[in-house]
ZATILO-473582 format. One record per residue (C-alpha): residue number from 1; chain; x, y, z. Coordinates in pm, 1 decimal. Layout:
BEGIN
ATOM num cadena        x        y        z
ATOM NUM      A        X        Y        Z
...
***
This chain:
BEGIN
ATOM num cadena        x        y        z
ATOM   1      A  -6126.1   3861.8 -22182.4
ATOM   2      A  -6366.4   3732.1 -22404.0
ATOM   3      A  -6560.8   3794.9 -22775.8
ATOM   4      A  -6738.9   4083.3 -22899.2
ATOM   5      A  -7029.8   4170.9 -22800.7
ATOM   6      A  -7357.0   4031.4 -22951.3
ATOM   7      A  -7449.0   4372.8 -23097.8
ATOM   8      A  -7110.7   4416.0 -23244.8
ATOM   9      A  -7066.8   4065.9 -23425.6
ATOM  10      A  -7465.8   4090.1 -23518.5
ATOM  11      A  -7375.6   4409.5 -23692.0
ATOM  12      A  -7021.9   4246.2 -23878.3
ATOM  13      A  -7248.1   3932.2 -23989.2
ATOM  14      A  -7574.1   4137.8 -24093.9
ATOM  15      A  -7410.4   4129.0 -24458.2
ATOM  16      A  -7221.5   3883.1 -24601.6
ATOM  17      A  -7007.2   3686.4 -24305.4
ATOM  18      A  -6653.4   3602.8 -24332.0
ATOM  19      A  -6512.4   3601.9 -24646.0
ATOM  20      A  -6400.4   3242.0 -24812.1
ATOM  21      A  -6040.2   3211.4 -24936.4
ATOM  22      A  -6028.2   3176.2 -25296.1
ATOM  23      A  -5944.7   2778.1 -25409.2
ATOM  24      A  -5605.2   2747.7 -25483.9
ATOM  25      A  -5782.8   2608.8 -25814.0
ATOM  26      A  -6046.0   2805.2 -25889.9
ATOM  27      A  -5942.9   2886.9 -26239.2
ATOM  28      A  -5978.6   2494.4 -26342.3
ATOM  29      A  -6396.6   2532.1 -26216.0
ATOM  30      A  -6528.8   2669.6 -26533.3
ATOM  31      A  -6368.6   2356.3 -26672.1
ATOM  32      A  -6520.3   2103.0 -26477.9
ATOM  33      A  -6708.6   1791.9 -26733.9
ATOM  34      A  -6971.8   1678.3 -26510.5
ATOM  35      A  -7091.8   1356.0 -26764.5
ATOM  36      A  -6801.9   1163.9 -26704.0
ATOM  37      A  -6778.6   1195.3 -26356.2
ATOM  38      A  -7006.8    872.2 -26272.7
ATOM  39      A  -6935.5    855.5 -25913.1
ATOM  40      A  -7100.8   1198.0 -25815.4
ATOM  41      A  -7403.8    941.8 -25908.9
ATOM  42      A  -7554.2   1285.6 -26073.0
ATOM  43      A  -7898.0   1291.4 -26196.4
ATOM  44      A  -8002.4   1446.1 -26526.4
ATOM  45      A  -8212.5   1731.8 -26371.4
ATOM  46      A  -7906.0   1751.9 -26095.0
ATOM  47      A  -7650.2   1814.4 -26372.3
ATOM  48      A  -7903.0   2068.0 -26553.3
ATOM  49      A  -7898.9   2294.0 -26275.3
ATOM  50      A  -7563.0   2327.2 -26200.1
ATOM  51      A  -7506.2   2364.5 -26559.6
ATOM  52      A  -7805.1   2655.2 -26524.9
ATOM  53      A  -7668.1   2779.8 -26230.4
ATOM  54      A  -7356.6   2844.7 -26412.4
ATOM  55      A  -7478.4   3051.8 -26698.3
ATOM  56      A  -7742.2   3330.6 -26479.3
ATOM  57      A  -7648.8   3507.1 -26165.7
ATOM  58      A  -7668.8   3363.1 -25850.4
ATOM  59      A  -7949.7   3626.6 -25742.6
ATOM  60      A  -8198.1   3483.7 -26014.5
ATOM  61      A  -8119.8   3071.7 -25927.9
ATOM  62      A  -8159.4   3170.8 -25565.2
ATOM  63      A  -8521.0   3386.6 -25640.0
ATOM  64      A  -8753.4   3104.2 -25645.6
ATOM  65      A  -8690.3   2871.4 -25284.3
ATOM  66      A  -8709.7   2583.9 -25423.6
ATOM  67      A  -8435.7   2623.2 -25695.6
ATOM  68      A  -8250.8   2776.3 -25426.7
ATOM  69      A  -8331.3   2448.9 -25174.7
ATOM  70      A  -8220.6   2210.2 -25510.9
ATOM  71      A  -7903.6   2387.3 -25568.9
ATOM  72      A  -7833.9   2360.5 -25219.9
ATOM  73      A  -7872.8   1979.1 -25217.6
ATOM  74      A  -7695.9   1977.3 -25492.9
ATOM  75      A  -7400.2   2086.6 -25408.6
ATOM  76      A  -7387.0   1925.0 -25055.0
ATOM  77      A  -7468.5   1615.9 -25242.7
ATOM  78      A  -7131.6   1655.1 -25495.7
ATOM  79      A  -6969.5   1701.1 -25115.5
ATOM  80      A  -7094.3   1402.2 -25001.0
ATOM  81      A  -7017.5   1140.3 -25310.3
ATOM  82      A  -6649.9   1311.6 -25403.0
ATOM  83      A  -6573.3   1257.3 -24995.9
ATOM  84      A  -6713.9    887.2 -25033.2
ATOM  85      A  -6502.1    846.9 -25395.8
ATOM  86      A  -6227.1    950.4 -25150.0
ATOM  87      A  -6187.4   1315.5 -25236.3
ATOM  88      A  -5974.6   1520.4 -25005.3
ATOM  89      A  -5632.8   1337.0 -25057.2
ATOM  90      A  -5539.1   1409.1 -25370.8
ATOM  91      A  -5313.3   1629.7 -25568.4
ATOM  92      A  -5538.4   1934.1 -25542.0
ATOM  93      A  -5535.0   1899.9 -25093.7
ATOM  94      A  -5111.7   1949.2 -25184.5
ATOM  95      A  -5227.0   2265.8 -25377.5
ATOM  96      A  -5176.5   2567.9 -25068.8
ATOM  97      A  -5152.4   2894.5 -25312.3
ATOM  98      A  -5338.1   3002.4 -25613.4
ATOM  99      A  -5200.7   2837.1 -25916.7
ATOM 100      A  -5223.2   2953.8 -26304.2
ATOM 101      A  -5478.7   2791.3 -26491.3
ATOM 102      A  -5210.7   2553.3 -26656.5
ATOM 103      A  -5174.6   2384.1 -26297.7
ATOM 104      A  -5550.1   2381.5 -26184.8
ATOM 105      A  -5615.4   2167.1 -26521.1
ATOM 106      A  -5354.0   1965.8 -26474.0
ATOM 107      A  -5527.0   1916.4 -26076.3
ATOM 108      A  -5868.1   1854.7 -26290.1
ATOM 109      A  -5679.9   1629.5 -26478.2
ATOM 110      A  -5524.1   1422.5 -26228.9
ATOM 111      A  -5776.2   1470.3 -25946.7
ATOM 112      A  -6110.6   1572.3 -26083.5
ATOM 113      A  -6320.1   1494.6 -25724.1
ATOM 114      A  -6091.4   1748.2 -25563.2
ATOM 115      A  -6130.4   1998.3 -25805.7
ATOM 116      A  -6480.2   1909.2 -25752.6
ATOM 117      A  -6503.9   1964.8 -25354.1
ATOM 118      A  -6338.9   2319.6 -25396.2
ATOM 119      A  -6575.8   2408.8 -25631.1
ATOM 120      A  -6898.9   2284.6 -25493.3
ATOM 121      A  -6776.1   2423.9 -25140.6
ATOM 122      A  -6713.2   2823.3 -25311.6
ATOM 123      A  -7021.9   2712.4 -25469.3
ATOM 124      A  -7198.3   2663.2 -25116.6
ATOM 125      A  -7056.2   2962.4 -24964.2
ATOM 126      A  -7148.3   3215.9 -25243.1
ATOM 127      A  -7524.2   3084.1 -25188.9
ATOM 128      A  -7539.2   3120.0 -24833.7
ATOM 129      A  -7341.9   3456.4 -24800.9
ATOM 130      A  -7580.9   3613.5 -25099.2
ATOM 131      A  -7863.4   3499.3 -24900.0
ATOM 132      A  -7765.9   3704.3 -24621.7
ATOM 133      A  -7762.3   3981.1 -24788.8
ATOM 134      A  -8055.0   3946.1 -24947.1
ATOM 135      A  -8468.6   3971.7 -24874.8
ATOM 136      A  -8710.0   3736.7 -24941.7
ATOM 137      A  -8522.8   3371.9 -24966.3
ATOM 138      A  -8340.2   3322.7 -24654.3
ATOM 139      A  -8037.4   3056.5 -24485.4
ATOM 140      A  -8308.6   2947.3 -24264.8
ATOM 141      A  -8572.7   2893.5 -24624.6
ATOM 142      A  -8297.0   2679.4 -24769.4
ATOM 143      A  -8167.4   2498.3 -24501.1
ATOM 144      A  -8469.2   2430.0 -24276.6
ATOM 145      A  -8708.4   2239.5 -24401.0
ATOM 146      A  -9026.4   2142.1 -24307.9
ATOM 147      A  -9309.9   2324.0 -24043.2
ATOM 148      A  -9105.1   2263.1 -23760.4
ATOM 149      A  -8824.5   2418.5 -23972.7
ATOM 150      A  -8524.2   2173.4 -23916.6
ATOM 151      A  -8206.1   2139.1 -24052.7
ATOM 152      A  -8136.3   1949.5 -24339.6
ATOM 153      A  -7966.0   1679.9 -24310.3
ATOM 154      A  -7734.0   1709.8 -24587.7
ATOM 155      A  -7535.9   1921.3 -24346.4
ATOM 156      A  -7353.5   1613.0 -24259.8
ATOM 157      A  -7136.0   1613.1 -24582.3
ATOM 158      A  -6939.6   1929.8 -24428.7
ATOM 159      A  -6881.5   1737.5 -24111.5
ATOM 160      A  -6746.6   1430.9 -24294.0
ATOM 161      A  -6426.3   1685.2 -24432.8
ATOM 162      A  -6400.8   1806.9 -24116.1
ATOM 163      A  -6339.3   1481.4 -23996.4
ATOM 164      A  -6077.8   1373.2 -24182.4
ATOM 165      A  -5832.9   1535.2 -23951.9
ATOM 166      A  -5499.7   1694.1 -24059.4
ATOM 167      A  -5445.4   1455.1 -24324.5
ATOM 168      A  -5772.3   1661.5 -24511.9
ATOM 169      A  -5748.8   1957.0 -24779.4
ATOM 170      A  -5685.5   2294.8 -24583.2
ATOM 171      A  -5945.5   2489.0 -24804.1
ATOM 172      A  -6193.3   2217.3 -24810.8
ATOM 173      A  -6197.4   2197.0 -24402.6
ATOM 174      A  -6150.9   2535.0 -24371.0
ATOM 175      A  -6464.2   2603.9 -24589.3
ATOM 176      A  -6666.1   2342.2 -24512.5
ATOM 177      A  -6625.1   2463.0 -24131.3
ATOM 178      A  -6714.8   2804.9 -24242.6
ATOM 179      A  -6989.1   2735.9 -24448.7
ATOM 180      A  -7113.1   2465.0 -24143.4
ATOM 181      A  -7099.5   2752.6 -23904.5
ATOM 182      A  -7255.3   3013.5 -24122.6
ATOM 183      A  -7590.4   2741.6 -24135.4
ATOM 184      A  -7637.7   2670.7 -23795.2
ATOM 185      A  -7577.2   3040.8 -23647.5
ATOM 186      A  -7915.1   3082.2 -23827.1
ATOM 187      A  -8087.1   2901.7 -23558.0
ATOM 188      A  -7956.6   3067.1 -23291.8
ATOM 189      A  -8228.8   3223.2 -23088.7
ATOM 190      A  -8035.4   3551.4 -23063.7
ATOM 191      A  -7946.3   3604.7 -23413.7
ATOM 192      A  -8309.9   3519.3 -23502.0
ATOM 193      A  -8425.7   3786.5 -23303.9
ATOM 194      A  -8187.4   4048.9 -23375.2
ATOM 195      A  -8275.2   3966.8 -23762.1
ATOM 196      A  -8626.8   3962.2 -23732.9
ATOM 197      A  -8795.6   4180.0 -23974.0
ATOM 198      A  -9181.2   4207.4 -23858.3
ATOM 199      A  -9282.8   4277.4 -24196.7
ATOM 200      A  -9174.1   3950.4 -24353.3
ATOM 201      A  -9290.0   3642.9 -24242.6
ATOM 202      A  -9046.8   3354.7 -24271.9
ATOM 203      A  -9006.8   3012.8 -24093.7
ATOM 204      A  -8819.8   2988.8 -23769.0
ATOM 205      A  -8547.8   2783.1 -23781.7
ATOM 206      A  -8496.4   2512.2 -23515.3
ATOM 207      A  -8226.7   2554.7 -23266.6
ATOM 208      A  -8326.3   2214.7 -23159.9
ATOM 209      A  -8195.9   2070.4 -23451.8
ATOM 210      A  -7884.4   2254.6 -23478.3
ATOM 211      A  -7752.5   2187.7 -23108.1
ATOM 212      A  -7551.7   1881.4 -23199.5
ATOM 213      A  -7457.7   1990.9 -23511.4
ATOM 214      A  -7260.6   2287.7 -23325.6
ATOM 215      A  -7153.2   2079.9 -23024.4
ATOM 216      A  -6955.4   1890.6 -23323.0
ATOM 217      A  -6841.2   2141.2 -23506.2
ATOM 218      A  -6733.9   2331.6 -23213.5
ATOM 219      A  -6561.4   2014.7 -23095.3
ATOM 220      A  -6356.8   2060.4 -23402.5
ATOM 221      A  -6280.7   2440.7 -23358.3
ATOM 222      A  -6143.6   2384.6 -23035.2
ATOM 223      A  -5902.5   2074.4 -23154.6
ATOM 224      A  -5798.5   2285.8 -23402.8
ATOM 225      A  -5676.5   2523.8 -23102.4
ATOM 226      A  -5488.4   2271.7 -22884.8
ATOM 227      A  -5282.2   2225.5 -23134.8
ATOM 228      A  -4921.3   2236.4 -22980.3
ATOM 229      A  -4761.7   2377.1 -23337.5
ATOM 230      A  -5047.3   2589.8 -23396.8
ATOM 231      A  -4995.0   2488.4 -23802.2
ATOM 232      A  -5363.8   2421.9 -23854.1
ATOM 233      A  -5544.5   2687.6 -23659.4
ATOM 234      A  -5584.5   2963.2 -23993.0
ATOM 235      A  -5831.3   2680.7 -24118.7
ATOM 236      A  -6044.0   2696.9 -23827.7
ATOM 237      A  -6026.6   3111.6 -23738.2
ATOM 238      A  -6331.3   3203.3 -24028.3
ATOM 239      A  -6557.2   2923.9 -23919.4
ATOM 240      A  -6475.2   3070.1 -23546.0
ATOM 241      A  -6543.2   3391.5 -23655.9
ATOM 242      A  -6915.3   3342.7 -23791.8
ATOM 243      A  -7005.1   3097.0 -23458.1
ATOM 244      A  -6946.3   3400.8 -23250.3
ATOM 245      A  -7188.9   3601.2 -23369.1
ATOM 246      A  -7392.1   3459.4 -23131.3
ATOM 247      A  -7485.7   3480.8 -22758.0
ATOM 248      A  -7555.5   3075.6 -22764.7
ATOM 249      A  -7209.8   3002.0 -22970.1
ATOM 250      A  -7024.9   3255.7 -22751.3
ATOM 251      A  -7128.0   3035.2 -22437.5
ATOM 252      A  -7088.2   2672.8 -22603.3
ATOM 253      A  -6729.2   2806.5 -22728.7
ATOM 254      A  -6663.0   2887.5 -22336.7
ATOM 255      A  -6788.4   2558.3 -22188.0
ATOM 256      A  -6560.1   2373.9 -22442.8
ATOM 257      A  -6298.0   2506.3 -22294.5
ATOM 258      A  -6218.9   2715.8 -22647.8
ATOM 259      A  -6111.2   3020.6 -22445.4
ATOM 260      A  -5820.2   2879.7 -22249.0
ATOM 261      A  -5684.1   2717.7 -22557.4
ATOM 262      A  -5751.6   3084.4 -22789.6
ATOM 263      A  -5522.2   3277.7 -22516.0
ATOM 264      A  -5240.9   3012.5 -22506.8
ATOM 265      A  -5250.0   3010.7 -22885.4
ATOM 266      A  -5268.5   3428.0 -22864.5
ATOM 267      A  -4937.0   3375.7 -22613.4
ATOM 268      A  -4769.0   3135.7 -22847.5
ATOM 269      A  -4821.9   3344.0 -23108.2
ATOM 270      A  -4714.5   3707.5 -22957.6
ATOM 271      A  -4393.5   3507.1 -22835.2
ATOM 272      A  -4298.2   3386.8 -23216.0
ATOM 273      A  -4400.4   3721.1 -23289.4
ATOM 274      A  -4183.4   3887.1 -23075.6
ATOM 275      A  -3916.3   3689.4 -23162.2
ATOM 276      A  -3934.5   3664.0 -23544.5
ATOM 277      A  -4006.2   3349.3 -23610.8
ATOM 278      A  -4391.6   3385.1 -23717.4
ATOM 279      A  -4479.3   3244.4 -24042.7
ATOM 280      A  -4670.4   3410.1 -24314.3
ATOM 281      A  -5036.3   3297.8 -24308.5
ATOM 282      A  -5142.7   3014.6 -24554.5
ATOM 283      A  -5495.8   2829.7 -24521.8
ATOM 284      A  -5330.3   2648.7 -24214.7
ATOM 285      A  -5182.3   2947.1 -24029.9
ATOM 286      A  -5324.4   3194.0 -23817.4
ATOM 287      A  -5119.2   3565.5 -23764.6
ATOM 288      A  -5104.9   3746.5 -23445.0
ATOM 289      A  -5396.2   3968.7 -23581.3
ATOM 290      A  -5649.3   3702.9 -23723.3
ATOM 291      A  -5625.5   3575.8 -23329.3
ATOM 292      A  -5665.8   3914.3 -23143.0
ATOM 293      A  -5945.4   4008.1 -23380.2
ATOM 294      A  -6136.2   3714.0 -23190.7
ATOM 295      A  -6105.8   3865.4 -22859.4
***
């Protein structure tokens, strides 16, 4: 028993990854007043490009690589000052199911750095996910930096929601995992090699850099698994899905003893299954076939 093949998950995550559940408020974004919202600590030029971001497509801010790079930062950097305003605890984290625009301004009324976090996190994923897709501007362009080509460190804003435990927003962890494991994949050795293109020449992006990063995140996939209830693994299952994609992910996922705790989860799960009593899958919940679709 184990994951699908290299070749086979290379060929899934060759386009766009796994796909990012839409914010239970995502109708209150395009509503979002970023003047008075002091303690994103915003500069002008910061708050003219997401304002320009807003109004072209994505493909034109992400064109040039250093608007794409700034937009990047950008948004990591709303991550990082909503998390340290105390964002993630709010009325929006009680939000599980798409609401009608009524209730997502009433959220952005009542907790405006929440709103903020699900934005700048959809925000995040639609960048790195068009990038894949893409020529020319690459994860590895925006996120690596430097000759060397190592990873930004702004990547520790994701890890900060991750590690606010079960007492965290579902969608916020649950992206900011995703988006986390979607970044550092990059440097795997394998995928860089199966994505090579010999007529473009791009920077390589350091593993090196990204080996603690996915120790930690990987950490975090694999307490999400030993949960006893199971209630929080759905948050953790896309973020899973993209670190498999490669060989090196594949084997750091095995040595963290993420396989024994997938099958008892996949045994739990048949057995509720089998008797009923399964839930329907929210942000926090897995189903029988989100699990078996890892093996």
């Amino acid at each position: 028993f184990f994951l699908l093949s290299n070749k086979s998950f290379v060929n899934k995550m060759s386009g766009r990854g796994p796909m990012l559940a839409l914010s239970p408020v995502a109708l209150a974004f395009n509503h979002i007043q970023w003047d008075p919202l002091g303690s994103l600590r915003l500069t002008a030029q910061e708050t003219a490009l997401l304002r320009m971001a807003e109004t072209n497509p994505i493909e034109y801010t992400l064109a040039d690589s250093r608007d794409a790079s700034m937009y990047a930062r950008v948004l990591l950097k709303l991550l990082a000052e909503a998390a340290a305003a105390g964002a993630g605890f709010g009325k929006v984290s009680t939000i599980v199911k798409p609401c009608d625009e009524a209730t997502a301004l009433a959220a952005l009324d009542e907790d405006p750095l929440g709103v903020v976090s699900h934005y700048a996190i959809t925000k995040l994923h639609s960048i790195i996910t068009t990038l894949m897709s893409g020529s020319g501007v690459t994860v590895g362009t925006v996120f690596y930096v430097a000759k060397d080509g190592l990873l930004i460190d702004q990547w520790k804003a994701l890890l900060r929601i991750l590690n606010k435990g079960g007492r965290g927003d579902a969608f916020a962890q649950s992206g900011a995992a995703l988006c986390l494991a979607l970044i550092l994949v990059t440097a795997c050795p394998s995928m860089q090699t199966a994505s090579k293109d010999d007529s473009v020449k791009t920077r390589s992006a350091s593993y090196a850099s990204a080996v603690e990063p996915l120790e930690a995140l990987t950490a975090w996939i694999v307490s999400q698994l030993k949960s006893a209830t199971g209630s929080n693994i759905g948050i953790a299952v896309p973020a899973m899905t993209a670190l498999m994609a490669a060989t090196e992910t594949r084997h750091l996922f095995s040595a963290s003893g993420g396989i024994k705790y997938l099958a008892r989860q996949l045994r739990a799960s048949s057995k509720k299954s089998s008797t009923g009593t399964e839930q329907n899958a929210g942000t926090g919940n897995a189903t029988v076939q989100q699990l078996y679709e890892l093996t």
